[in-house]
N, C-alpha and C positions, 0 to 999 in steps of 0.2 A: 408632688415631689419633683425636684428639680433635675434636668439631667444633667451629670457633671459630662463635662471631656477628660480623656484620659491620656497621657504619652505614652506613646507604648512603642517596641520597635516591632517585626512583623513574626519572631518568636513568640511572644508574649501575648500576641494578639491573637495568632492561633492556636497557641495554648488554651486560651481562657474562649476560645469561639467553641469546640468541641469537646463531648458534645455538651457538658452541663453547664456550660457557661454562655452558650446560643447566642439568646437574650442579650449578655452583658457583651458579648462581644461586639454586637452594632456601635456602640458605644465608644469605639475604639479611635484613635486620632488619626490624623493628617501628616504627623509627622514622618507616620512610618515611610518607607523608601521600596520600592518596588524590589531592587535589588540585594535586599535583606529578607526577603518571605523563606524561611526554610521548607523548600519545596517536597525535603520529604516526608517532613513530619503532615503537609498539607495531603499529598498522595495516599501518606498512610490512614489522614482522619476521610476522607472521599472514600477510600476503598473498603474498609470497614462498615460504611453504613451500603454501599452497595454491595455486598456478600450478604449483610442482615436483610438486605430487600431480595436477593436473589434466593434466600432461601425462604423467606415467608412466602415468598410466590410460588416455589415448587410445591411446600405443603400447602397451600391453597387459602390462605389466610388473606384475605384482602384487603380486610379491615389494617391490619398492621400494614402491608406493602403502601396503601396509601399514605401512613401515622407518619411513616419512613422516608417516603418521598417528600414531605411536606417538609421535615428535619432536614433534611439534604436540599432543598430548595432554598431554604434560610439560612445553610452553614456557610460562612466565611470561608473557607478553606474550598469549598466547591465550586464558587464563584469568581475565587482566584486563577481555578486551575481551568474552570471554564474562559476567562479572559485570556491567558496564556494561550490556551488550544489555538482559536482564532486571530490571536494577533502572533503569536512565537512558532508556535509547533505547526500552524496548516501551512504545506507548500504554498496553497493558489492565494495566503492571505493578504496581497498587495493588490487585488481585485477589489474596483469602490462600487458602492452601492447608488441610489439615488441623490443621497449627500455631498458623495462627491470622495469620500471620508476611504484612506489607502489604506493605513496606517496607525497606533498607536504609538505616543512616546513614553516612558512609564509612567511618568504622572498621570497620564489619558487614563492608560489602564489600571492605576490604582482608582481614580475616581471614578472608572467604570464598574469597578468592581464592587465599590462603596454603595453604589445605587443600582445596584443588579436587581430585580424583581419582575417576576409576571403581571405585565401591566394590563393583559385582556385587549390587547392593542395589539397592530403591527403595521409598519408604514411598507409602502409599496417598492415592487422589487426591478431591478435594472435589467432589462433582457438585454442577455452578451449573446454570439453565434458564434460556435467555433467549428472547426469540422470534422467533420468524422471520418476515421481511417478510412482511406480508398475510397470512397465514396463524393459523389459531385453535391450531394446535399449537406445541411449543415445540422447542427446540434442547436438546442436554443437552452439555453439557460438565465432562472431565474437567481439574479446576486440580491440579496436581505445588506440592508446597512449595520452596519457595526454592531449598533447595540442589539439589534432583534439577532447576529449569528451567536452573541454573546449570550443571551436570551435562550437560543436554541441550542447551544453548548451543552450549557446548565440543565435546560430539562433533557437532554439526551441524557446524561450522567444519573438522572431520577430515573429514567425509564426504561433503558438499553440491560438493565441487570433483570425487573421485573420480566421483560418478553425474551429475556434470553432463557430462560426455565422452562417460557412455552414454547420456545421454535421447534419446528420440526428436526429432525436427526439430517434430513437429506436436504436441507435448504442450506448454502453457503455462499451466498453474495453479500457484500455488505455487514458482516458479523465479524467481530473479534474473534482472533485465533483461528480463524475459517479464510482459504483463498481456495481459486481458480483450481490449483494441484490437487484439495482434497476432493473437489467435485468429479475430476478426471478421475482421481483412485478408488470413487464411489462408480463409475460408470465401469473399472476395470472386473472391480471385484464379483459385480453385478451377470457380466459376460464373459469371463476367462473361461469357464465350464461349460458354460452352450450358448448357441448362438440363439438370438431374439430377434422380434421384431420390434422396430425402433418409429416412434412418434417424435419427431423433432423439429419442435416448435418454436414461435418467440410472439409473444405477447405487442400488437401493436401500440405504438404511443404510449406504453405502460404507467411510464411517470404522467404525463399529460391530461391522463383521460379517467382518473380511479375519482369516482364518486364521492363526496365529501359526505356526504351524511351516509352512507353504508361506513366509512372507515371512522369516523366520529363513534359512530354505536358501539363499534367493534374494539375499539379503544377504550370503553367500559370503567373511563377513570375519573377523576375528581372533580369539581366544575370549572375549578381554577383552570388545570389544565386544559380541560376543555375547550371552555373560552380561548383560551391564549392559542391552542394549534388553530381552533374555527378562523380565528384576526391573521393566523399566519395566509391560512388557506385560499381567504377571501381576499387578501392586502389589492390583488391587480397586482398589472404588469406594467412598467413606462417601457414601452419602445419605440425610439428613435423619437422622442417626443411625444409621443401617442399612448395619453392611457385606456390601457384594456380591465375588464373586471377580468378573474378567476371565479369559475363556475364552476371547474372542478380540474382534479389532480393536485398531484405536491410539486411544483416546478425544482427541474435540477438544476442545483446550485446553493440550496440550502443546507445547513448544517445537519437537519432532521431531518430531509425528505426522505432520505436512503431509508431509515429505519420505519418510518411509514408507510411507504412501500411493500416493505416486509412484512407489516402488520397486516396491510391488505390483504395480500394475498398468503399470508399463513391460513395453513387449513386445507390446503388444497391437496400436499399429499395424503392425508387421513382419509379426506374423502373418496378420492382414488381407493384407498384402503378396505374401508367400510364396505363400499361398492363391493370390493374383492368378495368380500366375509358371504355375500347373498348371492353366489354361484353354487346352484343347487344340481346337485349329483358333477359338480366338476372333476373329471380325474389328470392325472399324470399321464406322462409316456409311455407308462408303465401297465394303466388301464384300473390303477389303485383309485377308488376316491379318497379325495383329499381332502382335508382336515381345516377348519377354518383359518389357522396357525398360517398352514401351510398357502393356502390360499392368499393369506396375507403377504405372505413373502416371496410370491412366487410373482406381482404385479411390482416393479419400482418405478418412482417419481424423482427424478434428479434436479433441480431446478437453484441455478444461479441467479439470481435478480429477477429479470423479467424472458431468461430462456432458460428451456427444459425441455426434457428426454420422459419420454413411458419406454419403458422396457417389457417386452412379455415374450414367449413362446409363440402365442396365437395368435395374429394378423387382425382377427375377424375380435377380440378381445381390445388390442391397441385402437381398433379403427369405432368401436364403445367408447372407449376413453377416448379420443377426440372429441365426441358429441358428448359427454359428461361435462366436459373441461369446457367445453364452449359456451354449453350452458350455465357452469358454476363460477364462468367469468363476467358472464352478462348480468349477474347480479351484483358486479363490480362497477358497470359502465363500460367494461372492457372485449376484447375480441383478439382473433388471434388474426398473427398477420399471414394472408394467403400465400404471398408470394416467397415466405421463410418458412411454412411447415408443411412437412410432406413424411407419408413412412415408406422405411424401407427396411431392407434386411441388413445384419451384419455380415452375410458370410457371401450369400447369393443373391445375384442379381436380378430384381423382378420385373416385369412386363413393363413397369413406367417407371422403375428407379433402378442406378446402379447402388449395389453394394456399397454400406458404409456411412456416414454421416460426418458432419466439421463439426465444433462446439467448442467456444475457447480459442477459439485459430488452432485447434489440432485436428484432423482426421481418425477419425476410431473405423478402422474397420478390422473383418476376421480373414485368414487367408488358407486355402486349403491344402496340406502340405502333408509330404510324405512321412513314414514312420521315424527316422534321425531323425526332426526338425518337429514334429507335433507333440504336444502338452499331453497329460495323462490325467485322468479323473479321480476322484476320492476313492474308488475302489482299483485302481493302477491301469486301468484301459487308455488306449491311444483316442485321442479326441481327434483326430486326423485334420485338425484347424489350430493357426497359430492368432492369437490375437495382439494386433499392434495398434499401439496411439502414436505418431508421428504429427510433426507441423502440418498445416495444411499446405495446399496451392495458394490460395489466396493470401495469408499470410507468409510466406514465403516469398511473393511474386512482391505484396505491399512494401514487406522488407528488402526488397533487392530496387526495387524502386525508389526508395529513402533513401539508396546510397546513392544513386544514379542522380540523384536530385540535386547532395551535395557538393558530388564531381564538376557537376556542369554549373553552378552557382560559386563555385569556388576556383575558378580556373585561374584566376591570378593571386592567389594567395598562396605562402609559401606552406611548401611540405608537412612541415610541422602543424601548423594551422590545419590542414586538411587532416591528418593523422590522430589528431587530437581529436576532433567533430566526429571523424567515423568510428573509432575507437568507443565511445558512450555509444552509439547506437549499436554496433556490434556485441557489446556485451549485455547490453541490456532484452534484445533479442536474444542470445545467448541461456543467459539466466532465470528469461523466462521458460525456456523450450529443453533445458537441461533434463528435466526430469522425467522426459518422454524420447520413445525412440529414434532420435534426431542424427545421431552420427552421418548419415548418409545425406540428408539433407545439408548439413554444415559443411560436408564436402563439397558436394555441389555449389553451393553459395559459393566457399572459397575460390572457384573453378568461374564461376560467372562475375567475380567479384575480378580476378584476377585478367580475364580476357577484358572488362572496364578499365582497368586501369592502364593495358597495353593504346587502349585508345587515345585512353586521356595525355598519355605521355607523346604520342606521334602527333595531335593536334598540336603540345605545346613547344613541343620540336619536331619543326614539319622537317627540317632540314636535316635532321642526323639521323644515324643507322639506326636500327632497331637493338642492335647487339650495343651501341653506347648510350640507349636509352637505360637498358636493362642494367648497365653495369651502373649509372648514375641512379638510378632510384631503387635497386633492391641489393640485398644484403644478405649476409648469414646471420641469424637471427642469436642473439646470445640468451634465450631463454630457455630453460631448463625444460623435461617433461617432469610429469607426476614423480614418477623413479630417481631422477635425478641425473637421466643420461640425455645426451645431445638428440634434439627431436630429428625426424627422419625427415619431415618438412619444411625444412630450415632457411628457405630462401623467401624473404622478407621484403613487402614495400617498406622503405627506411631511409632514414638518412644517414648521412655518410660520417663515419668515425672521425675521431681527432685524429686520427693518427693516419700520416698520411700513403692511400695507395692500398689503405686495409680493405680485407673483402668482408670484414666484418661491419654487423650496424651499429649504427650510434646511439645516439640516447631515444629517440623517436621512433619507436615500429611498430607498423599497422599492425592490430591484432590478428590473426586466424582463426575463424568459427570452430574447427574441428579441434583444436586447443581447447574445447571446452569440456570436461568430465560428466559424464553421464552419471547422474543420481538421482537414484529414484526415491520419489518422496512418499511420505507413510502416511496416510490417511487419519485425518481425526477420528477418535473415538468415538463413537456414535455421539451423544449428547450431550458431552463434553463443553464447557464453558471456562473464561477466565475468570470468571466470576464463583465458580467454585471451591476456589481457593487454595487449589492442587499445586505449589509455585512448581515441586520439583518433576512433574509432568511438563508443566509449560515451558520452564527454563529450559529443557533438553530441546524442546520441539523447538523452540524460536532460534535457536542455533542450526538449522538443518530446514528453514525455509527456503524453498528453493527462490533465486533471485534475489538471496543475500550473498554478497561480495564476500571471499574469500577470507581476506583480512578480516572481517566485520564477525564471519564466521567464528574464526580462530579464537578471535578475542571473547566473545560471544560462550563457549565455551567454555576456557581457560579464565571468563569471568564468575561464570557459575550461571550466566544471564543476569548478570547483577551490572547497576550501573557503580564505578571506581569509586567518582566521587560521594556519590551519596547514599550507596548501597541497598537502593530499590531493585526489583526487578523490573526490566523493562516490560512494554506494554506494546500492544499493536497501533497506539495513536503517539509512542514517542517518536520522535525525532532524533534518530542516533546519529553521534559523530567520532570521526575518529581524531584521538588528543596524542600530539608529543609529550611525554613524562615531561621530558628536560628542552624546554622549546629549540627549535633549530637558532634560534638568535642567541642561545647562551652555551652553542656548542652539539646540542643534541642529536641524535642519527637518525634515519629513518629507517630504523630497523624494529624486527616485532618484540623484543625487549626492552625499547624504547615507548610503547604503544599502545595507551588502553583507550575502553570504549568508553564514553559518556552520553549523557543527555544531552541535545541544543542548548537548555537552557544553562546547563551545569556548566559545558563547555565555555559557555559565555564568561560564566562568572571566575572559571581558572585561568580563561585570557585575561580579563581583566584585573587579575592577583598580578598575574604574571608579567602584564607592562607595569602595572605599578611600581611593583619587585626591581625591575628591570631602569627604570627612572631613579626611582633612590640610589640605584647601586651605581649609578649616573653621577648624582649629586655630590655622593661622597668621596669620588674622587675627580671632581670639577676642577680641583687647583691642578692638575694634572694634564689637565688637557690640551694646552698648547705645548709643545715641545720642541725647543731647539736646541740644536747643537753647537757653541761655540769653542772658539779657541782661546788660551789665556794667553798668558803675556810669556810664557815660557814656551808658546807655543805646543802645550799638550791640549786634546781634546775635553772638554767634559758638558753635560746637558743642563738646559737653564727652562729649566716650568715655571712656564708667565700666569702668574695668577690672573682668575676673568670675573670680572666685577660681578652680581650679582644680578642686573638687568641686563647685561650681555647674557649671563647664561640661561635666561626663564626664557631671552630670544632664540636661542640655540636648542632650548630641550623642548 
């Protein structure tokens, strides 16, 4: 049989691709246009078959999770949104591989996406170094060329549904709908009631150094796959010229590594667990013996990527689990690192550690406090300790250092410039640290931020007073508080109004840390997934992520978590932007009535409606656009429109 070609535009092509139409949809032409894929209808046919895979996998059906993955491997519609992810949606995607290769233009990416397939192949990877906060060493990352992230895309979207059924409750690095803050609200919840003793760990070289064939076993999947992660594994390294083989680990900077990672070492809080279950005549405070149940839940395992917390009551308990953990890692190829894991207490201070621990750049510790100020227990008793998470020192000191960096790199540039630079770092520290007890800390910044800047001003005017320093670059701040009433901290590094002599600021003014509202975020539900298919859980939550922007928030909400144009919900790997209804070039405000959310991609496509629009409406009145004023012969005024030729005006628009 012959195989015909087909035209088709990129509705019609993903119509007919899922899923009964698979097969026939390979078939499909050249003609289609990258910027015609109806991306929702693509989102909708992906998400569908990873909810059918995420739940064959919690009922434990493998045989179908594989049927599934294999469908979603071949579907057109998955291939699409896997080329997107890595050429449109990933920040770092202008990072080239060994090819050389930044970028995609749509025709790249439709024809990447034409010939997308596990080829049981992978070409070698470009070690980048970047650096790591605070720190004098560096990061090494491995970067895949194009086709193997696009490659790596595709089977994430097979397989991030199947091991989202199996993860642990208490593991949240690197997973959908899972950040840093619920990890935090697992550690509060953990210790608000009594104080423990704390193992707190971090995993050496974790990415670098995980065994390839222990986590191949453990991957228990298809052969195809198989193959294709082994060719990822083993691809090598070129640096700086110099190829190296991979002998083991998943190097960062691929699309997959993070979730293999996860694979590896999934299992480890259970084990911890099980462990628990075989403390024979164990009792409570109380002198009760405890109940297996209870044993269970009396040990927790908190673990972000490759660091984690043991929490327990008993000392001589945590300090077993160290030696469990060490040995349950070396069947990884892994270890921990000496010089990051140590335990201690939350409340009191012991013989080689003080009280308390960092994790996440916050400090968790307990603090022992009088009857007004102490918490109460499930039966109404004084716990006579209050428990806080605040920033740390180290991050605190990193971020006061970042400003300090851009004060002194910036000294001849003007106000604004500066204002704008510290401004993103200030909120984005900010945003991160809102949801913990930071108020005091943001004071202080504001306080060390502000003695920096009297510096920065006497260097730049060695010559003038102090007091016409202060009157040149700070202001009354014309920003509102929460309530609506003039803030009490109101004097502002800024620039000076239009109006002249005003002690008011202008359009430029440095942010203030303490300006930032305290919200506290709400922990995921134990084993909660996106892929469950709960939207109107998800919707509420993704609105109320800490380290989303205010606006983004609002809209967020007030959308339902739905994107305007296309009316999906959003996802943890979109890329959201914020759209003018009525663009600022045809008059529009920047006001929140004016202002919905969209996708990247979506945005793309109502910019580019919107100059179109904007160009016609150009065209049609072309005769129009010269305009002069003459006088007649009676000497009254009147206007004369000089028509403009045709190739004058295609020079013009």
């Amino acid at each position: 049989m012959n195989l015909l070609k087909y035209e088709s535009n990129a509705e019609v092509k993903t119509f007919l691709n899922f899923p009964f139409w698979l097969s026939f949809g390979l078939l499909l032409m050249e003609k289609t246009e990258w910027n015609q894929v109806d991306w929702k209808q693509v989102e909708i046919n992906v998400f569908k078959l990873q909810k059918r895979i995420f739940r064959a996998s919690q009922s434990g059906d493998v045989a179908k999770v594989h049927k599934l993955q294999r469908l979603l491997l071949r579907s057109w519609s998955a291939k699409l949104l896997a080329v997107r992810r890595i050429s449109q949606d990933n920040q770092g995607k202008n990072t080239a591989g060994v090819d050389g290769v930044k970028s995609l233009n749509p025709k790249q990416r439709l024809n990447l996406a034409e010939n997308l397939t596990l080829t049981g192949k992978g070409k070698s990877l470009r070690r980048v170094y970047i650096p790591k906060p605070g720190k004098a060493e560096k990061r090494s990352l491995g970067i895949p060329v194009m086709e193997d992230r696009a490659r790596q895309a595709l089977l994430k979207l097979a397989m991030e549904p199947e091991w989202e059924a199996k993860f642990e409750p208490n593991s949240y690095g690197f997973r959908p709908g899972r950040s840093c803050h619920d990890a935090e609200g697992a550690i509060y919840v953990s210790i608000n009631q009594k104080p423990k003793w704390v193992l707190d760990a971090d995993i050496s070289k974790c990415f670098d150094r995980i065994n390839h064939d222990v986590l191949l076993r453990k991957l228990n999947t298809t052969p195809t796959i198989a193959r294709q992660i082994r060719a990822w594994l083993k691809s090598g390294v070129l640096d700086r010229g110099d190829w190296m083989p991979t002998e083991e680990g998943t190097p960062q900077g691929g699309v997959i590594s993070p979730l293999l990672a996860n694979i590896a070492l999934h299992g480890l809080e259970e084990y911890i667990k099980q462990w628990a279950e075989t403390w024979k005549g164990y009792k409570n405070e109380n002198g009760r013996q405890m109940s297996k149940i209870n044993r269970r839940q009396s040990i927790t395992l908190i673990r972000y990527a490759d660091d984690f917390v043991v929490l327990h009551r008993d000392k001589s308990i945590v300090q077993q689990a160290k030696t469990l953990i060490e040995h349950w890692l070396h069947g990884l190829g892994l270890e921990l690192s000496e010089s990051k894991t140590r335990i201690c207490h939350t409340l009191y201070d012991s013989e080689e550690e003080e009280a308390g621990f960092d994790f996440l750049g916050w400090n968790v510790r307990q603090y022992s406090v009088g009857k007004d100020h102490s918490g109460k227990n499930a039966q109404g008793k004084l716990l006579g300790f209050k428990t806080l998470i605040k920033p740390s020192d180290k991050s605190i000191k990193r971020h006061y250092e970042k400003i300090v960096r851009v004060l002194d790199s910036m000294r001849g540039k003007s106000q604004e410039a500066i204002i704008g630079k510290l401004n993103s770092i200030i909120v984005g520290f900010c945003n991160y640290h809102n949801a913990v007890c930071s108020k005091e800390a943001f004071k202080r910044l504001d306080y060390m931020v502000y003695n920096k800047l009297r510096r920065w001003m006497k260097r730049r005017h060695a010559n003038k007073t102090p007091k016409w320093c202060e009157q040149r670059y700070f202001h009354w701040t014309k920003e509102k508080s929460l309530k609506g009433d003039d803030r009490i901290d109101k004097w502002v590094f800024s620039t000076p109004s239009e109006v002249p002599n005003s002690s008011v600021a202008g359009k430029h003014e440095l942010r203030k840390h303490a300006w930032t509202p305290i919200k506290y975020h709400k922990k995921i539900e134990g084993t909660r997934s996106p892929f469950d298919g709960d939207w109107r859980y998800w919707s509420k939550r993704r609105g109320k992520y800490p380290g989303v922007k205010k606006r983004v928030s609002k809209l967020m909400v007030k959308q339902n978590g739905k994107c305007a144009r296309c009316g999906l919900y959003f996802n943890d790997e979109d890329v959201l932007e914020v759209d003018h209804i009525i663009p600022k070039a045809e008059g529009g405000k920047d006001e929140d009535k004016n202002l919905q959310l969209l996708h990247r991609h979506c945005h793309h496509e109502k910019t580019a409606e919107d100059s179109k629009r904007q160009a016609q409406e150009k065209i049609k009145h072309k005769s129009t656009i010269d305009v002069k004023i003459k006088v007649d012969n009676n000497g009254e005024e009147y206007v004369d429109y000089v028509e403009i030729d045709d190739k004058l005006w295609e020079r013009l628009v």
